[in-house]
C-alpha positions in Angstrom: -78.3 -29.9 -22.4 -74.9 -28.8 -21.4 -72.0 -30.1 -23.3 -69.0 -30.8 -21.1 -65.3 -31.1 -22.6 -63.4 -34.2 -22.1 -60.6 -34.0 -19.9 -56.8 -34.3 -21.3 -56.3 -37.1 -19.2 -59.1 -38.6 -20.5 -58.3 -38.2 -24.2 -54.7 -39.4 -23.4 -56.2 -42.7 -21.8 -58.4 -43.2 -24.9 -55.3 -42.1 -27.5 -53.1 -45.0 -26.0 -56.0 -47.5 -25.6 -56.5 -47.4 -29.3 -52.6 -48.0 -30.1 -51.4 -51.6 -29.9 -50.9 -53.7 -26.3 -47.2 -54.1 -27.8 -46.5 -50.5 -27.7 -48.7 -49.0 -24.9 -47.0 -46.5 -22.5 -48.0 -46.1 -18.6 -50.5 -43.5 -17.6 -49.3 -40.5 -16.6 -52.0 -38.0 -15.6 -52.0 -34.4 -16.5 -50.1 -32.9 -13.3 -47.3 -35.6 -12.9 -46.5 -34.6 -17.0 -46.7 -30.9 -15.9 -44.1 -32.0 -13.2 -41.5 -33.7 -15.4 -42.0 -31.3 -18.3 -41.3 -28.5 -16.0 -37.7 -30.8 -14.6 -37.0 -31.7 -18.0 -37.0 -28.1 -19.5 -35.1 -26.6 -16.4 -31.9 -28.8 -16.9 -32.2 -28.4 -20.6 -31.8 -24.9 -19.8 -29.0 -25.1 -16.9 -26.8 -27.3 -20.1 -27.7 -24.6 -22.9 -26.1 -22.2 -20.3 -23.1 -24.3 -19.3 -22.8 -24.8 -23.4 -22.7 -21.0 -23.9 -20.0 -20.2 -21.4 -18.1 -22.6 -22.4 -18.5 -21.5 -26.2 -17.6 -17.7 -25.4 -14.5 -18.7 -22.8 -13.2 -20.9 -25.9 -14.1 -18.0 -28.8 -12.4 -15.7 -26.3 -9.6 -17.8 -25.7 -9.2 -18.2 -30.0 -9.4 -14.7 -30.0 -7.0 -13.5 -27.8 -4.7 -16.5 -28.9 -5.0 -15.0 -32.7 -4.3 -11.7 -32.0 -1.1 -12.3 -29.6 1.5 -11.6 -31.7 4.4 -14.7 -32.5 7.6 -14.7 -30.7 9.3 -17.3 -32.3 13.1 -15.8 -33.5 13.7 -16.9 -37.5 16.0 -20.2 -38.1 19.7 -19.4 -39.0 19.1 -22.8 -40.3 16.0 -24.2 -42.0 14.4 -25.8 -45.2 10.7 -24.5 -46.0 8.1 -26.0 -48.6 7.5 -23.1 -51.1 3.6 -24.2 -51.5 3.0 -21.0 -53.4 5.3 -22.2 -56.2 3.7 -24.4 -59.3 6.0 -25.9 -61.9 4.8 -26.5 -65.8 6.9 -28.6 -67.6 7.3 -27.9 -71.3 9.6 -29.9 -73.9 9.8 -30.7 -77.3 12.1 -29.8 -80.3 11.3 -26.2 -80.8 10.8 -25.5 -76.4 14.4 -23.9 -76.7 13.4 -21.3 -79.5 10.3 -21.0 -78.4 11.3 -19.6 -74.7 14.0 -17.8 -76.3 11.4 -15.4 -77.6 9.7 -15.1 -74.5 11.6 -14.8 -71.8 13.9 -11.5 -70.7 17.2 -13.9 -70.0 18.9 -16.0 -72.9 18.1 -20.0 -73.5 20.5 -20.4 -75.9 24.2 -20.1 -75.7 25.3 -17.3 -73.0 23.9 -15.5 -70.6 24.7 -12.2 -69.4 24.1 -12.2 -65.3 24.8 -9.7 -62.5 25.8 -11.6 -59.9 28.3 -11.9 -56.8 28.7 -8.2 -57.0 30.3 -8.4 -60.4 28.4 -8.5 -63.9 30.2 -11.2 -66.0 29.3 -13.3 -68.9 28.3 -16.8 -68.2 27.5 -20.0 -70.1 23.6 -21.2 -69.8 23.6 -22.5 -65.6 21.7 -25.0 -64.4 19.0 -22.9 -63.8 18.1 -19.0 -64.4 15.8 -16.5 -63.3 13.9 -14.1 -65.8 10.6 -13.1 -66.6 7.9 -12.8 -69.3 6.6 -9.9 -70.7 3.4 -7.9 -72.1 4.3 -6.2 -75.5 4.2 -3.2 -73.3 7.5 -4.1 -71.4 5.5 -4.8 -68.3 6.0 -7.8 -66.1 3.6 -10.7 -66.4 5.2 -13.3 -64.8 8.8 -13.6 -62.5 9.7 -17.7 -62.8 12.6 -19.5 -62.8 13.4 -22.0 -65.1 15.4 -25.1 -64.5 16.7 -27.4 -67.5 16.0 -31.0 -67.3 18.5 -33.4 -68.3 17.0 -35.2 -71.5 16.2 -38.8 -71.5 16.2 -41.6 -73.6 14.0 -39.5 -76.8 16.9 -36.2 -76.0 14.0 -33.7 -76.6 14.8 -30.2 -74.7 13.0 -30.6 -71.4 12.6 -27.2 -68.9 10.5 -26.8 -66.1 8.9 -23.2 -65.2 8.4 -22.6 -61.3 6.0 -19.8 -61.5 3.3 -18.1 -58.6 0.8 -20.7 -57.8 -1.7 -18.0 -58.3 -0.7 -17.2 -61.8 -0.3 -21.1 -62.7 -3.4 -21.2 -64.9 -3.0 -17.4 -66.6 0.9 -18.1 -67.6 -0.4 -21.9 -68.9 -2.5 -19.9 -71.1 0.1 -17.2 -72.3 2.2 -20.3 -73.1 -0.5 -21.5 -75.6 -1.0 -18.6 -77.0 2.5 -18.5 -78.7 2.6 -22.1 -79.3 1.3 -21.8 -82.7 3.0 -24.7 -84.6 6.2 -25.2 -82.3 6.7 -28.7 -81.7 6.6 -28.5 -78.0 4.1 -29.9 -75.2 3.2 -28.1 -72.3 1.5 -29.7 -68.7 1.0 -29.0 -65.2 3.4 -30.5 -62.8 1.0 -31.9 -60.2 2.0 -30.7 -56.7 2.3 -34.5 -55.3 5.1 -35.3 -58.3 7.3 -32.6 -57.4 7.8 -29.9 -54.9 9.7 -26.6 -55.0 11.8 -25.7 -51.3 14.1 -23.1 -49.8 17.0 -24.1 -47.7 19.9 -22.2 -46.1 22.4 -22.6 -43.6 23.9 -19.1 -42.5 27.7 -19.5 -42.0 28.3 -22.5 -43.3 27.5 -21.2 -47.0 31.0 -23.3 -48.2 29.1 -26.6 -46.9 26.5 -25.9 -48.9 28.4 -25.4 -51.6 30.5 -28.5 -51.5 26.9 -30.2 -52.5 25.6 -28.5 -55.3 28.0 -29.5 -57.8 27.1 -32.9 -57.0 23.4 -32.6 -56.5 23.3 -31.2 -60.0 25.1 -33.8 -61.6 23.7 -36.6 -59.8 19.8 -36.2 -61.3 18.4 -38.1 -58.6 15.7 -37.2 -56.4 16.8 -33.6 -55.1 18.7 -31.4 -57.0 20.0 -28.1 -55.0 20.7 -25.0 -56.8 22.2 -21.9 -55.4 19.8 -18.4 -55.4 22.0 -16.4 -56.4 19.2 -13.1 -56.4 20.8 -11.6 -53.5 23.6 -12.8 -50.6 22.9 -15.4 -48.5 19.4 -16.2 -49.9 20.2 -19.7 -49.7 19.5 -22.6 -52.4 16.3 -23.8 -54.1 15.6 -27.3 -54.0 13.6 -29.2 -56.8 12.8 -32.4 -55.2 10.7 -35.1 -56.5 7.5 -36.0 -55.0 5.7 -33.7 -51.8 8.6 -34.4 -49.7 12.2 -33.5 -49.1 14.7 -35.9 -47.9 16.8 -34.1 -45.9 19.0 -37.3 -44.7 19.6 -38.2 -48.5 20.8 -34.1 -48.5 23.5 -34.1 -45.7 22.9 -31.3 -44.3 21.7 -30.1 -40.9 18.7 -28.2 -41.4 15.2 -27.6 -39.3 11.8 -27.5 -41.0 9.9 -24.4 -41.2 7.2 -22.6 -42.5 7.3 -20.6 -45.7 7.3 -16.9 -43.4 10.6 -17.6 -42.4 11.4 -17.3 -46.1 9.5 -14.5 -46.5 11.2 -12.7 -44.1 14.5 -13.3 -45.3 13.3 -12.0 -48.7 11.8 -9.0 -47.2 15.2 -8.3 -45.2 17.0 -8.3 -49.0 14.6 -6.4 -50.6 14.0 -9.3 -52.9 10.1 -9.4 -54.6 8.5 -12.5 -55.8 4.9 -13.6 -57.6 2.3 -11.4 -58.4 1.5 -9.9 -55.1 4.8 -8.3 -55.2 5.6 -8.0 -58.6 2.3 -6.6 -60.0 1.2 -8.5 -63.0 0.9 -6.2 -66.5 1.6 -2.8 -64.0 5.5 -3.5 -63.1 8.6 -2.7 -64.6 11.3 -5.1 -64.6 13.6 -2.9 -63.5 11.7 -1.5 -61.1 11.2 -4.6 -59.8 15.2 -5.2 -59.3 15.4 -7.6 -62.1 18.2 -6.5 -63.7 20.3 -6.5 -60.9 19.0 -9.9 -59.6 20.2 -11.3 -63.4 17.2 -11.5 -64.5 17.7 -9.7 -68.1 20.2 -10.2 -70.6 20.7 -7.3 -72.2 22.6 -8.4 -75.0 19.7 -10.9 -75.9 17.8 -10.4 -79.4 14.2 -9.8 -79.9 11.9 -11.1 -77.2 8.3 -9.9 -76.2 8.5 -6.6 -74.5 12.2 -6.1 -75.2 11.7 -2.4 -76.4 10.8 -0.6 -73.6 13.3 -2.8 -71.4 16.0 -1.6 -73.6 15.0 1.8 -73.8 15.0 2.3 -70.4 18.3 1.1 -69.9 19.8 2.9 -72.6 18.2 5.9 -71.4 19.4 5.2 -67.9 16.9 6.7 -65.6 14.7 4.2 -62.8 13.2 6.5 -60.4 11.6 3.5 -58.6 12.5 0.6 -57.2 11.4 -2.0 -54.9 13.5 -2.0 -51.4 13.1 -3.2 -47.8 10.8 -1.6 -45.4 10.4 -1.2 -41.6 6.9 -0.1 -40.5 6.7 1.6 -36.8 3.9 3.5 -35.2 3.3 7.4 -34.8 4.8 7.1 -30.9 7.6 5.7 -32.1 11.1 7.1 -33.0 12.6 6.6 -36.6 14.4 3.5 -37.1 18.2 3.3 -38.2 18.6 0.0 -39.2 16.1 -2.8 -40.6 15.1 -5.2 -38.4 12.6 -7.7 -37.8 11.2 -8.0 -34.6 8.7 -11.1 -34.3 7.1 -10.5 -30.9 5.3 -7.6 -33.0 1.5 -8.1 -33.9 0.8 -6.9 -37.9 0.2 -3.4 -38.2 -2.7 -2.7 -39.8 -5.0 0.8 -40.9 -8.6 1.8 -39.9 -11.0 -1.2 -38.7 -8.0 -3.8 -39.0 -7.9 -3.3 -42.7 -4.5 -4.6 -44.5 -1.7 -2.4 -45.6 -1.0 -4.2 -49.5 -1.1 -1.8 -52.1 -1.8 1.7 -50.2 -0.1 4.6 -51.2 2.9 6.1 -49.5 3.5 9.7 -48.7 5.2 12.2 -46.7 4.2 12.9 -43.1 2.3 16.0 -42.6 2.6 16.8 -46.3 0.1 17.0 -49.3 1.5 15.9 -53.0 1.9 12.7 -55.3 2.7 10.0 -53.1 6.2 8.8 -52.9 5.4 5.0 -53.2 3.2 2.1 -52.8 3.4 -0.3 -49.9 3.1 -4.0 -51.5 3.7 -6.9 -49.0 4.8 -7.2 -45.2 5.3 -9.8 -42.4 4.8 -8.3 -38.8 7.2 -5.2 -38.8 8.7 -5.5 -42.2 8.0 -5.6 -45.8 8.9 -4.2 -49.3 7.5 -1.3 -50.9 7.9 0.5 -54.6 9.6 3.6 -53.6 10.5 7.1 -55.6 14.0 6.4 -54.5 15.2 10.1 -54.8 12.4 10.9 -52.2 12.5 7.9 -49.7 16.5 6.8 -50.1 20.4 8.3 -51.0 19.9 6.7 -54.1 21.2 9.0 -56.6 20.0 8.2 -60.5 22.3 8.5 -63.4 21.2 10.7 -66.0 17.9 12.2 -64.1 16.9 15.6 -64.8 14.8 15.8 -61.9 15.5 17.9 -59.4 14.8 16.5 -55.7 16.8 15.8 -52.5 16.7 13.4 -50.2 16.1 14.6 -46.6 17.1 12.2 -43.7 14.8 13.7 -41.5 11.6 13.3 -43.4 9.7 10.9 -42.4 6.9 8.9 -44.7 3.6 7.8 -43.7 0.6 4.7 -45.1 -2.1 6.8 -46.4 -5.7 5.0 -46.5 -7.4 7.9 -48.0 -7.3 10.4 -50.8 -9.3 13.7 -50.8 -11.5 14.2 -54.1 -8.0 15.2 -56.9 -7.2 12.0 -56.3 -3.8 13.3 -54.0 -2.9 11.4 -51.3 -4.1 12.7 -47.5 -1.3 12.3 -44.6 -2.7 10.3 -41.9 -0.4 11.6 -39.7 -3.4 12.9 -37.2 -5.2 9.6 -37.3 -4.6 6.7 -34.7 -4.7 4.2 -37.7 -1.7 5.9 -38.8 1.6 3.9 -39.8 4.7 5.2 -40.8 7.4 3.6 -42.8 11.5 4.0 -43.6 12.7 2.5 -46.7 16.4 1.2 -46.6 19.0 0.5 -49.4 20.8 -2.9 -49.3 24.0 -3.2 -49.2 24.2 -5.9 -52.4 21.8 -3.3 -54.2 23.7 -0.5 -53.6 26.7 -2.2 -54.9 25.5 -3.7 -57.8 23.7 -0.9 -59.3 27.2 1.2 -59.2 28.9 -1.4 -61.1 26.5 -1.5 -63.5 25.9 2.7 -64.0 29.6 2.0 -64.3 29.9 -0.6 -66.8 26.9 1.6 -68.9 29.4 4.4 -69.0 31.6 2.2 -70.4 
């Protein structure tokens, strides 16, 4: 006898006789399911496509909207929230001594500072800006430091604005050296107090008609002048996340923290450890002595030797200084400029430009410089300032010339010495021109002046 299959339409009829009379469906045979099956799947389809297009239009849209470079000009006037500034508050008895052997500036009584283009003797300011130390004389951290007025106990009470990225790692250093001073040390969370920029370009004597009384007041804000470079502006200590600009009195826009940046970059003027290398830079190198960073009639501190050496010996070949990147196409630039509509230049698949080697174009050799940090067409680069500016350096028995015409290059490669190779034939290519500010230039001939002396 011949077996004969039961039909799906069957089996379906049997499936949903079996199931409860509450939950029962309506018969559908096997060709009207085909039917909707076939409707159901086509419009699924037709709103996967109309998904899709619409996905790539808007990824094409972020694309192009990412790469299209900013135009907006920088503020003349504007307050920015440092966000990649931490403070540590440390106080106690002994927090006096116990900075005053760590730090490259002087706690107690004066402080030598280098300053509106004249290097005087100071008592302690309000705040200072200085450094710590490996025993190796190399940079580990660039901070400022800001006394607090004491309260009711009158312990010593500082607070240490240092590189949000190095927050943890100078922490540690701290308690390293604590040994048995009487001090405590904390993080300052970033909701208690914040750290801002602010400047107001030509109306510098407004500004200044403030500070005195900001300082004194110890209320919620209290303005400082940065007195690094001209016209850097004032740092602002305020207490809590916000700054209360009305409280202030002065008219000021909010920005972001690039427009500080930039104005850094314009002055030449490093800061944290993307720019100051951490255990690999030199404080002078690094412009600290002319941004009063070192007192060099302080006693012994960590990594005071070779600081002193060098400057009894007299000779920096390299120094950190403003940058203006432009393309092979292009024409040497004369002056430093930022120009905003710009996109970021970049080397090779889009890869960054931080920390590549610098060398002449369409020459082999040791390179002349490392490239460090840059916004759009401008940055800051360690530069072999015989080589790459007019610089001339007391006391160097070196024997190079500056050439005007030469022109410098980003290298992405080496060959196998280890020697830098010009990229100069490559489209990836970028060249740069270092520049020599005017407040540098100054200050370090009055002070190869006053070393003379």
């Amino acid at each position: 006898m011949q077996v004969v299959p039961r039909s799906p339409s069957k089996w379906l009829l049997k499936v949903l006789s079996s199931a409860p009379l509450g939950s029962r469906a309506a018969f559908v045979c096997a060709s009207c399911r085909s039917l909707q099956y076939q409707q159901s799947h086509t419009r699924s389809q037709q709103q996967r496509r109309s998904f899709a297009s619409s996905l790539v239009l808007h990824e094409n849209t972020q694309k192009a909207s990412s790469t299209a470079p900013s135009r907006t000009p920088l503020p003349s006037s504007a307050h920015a929230r440092l966000t990649t500034r931490r403070l540590i508050s440390i106080s106690g008895v002994d927090a006096p001594h116990f900075l005053q052997g760590l730090i490259t500036t002087s706690v107690e009584g004066n402080n030598t500072t280098n300053i509106n283009n004249a290097v005087t003797v100071t008592a302690r300011t309000p705040w200072f800006y200085c450094g710590f130390l490996n025993a190796l004389g190399r940079v580990l951290h660039d901070v400022f430091i800001y006394p607090v007025p004491p309260g009711s106990g009158g312990e010593p009470h500082f607070m240490i604005e240092v590189d949000v990225t190095q927050l943890t790692t100078l922490l540690k250093h701290l308690r390293r050296y604590k040994l048995r001073s009487k001090i405590s040390l904390r993080v300052v969370e970033e909701d208690e107090m914040s750290v801002w920029q602010i400047w107001n370009d030509g109306k510098e004597t407004q500004f200044a008609s403030h500070t005195d009384k900001l300082a004194k007041k110890g209320g919620r804000s209290i303005m400082i002048p940065d007195l690094r470079a001209p016209d850097m502006g004032y740092r602002v200590l305020a207490v809590g996340p916000d700054l209360n600009m009305q409280a202030l009195d002065l008219p000021s826009e909010p920005t972001d923290e690039v427009a500080y940046r930039v104005r850094r970059y314009l002055r030449g003027i490093p800061e944290g450890s993307a720019e100051i290398i951490p255990a690999q830079a030199l404080p002078q190198e690094s412009n600290m002595d002319v941004m009063g960073g070192i007192d060099f009639r302080k006693g012994c501190y960590v990594g005071q030797e070779l600081t002193i050496r060098t400057r009894h010996r007299g000779v920096v070949r390299k120094r950190i200084l403003p940058c203006m990147l432009y393309r092979d196409n292009e024409t040497m630039p004369t002056t430093l400029e930022y120009k905003p509509s710009l996109a970021p230049y970049s080397v090779g698949d889009g890869g960054d430009l931080h920390g590549l080697t610098i060398g002449r174009h369409g020459k082999r050799g040791r390179s002349t410089g490392t490239f460090l940090a840059g916004t759009g067409n401008i940055g800051i680069a360690l530069c072999r300032v015989q080589l790459m500016s007019d610089l001339v350096i007391p006391n160097d028995t070196a024997t190079l010339e500056f050439d005007p015409a030469a022109e410098f290059v980003i290298q992405p490669n080496k060959d196998e010495e280890g020697k830098a190779i010009d990229g100069a034939g490559a489209k990836e290519a970028v060249k740069i021109k270092a520049f020599v500010p005017d407040w540098l230039r100054q200050r370090l001939d009055e002070d190869a002046v006053k070393h003379q002396r």
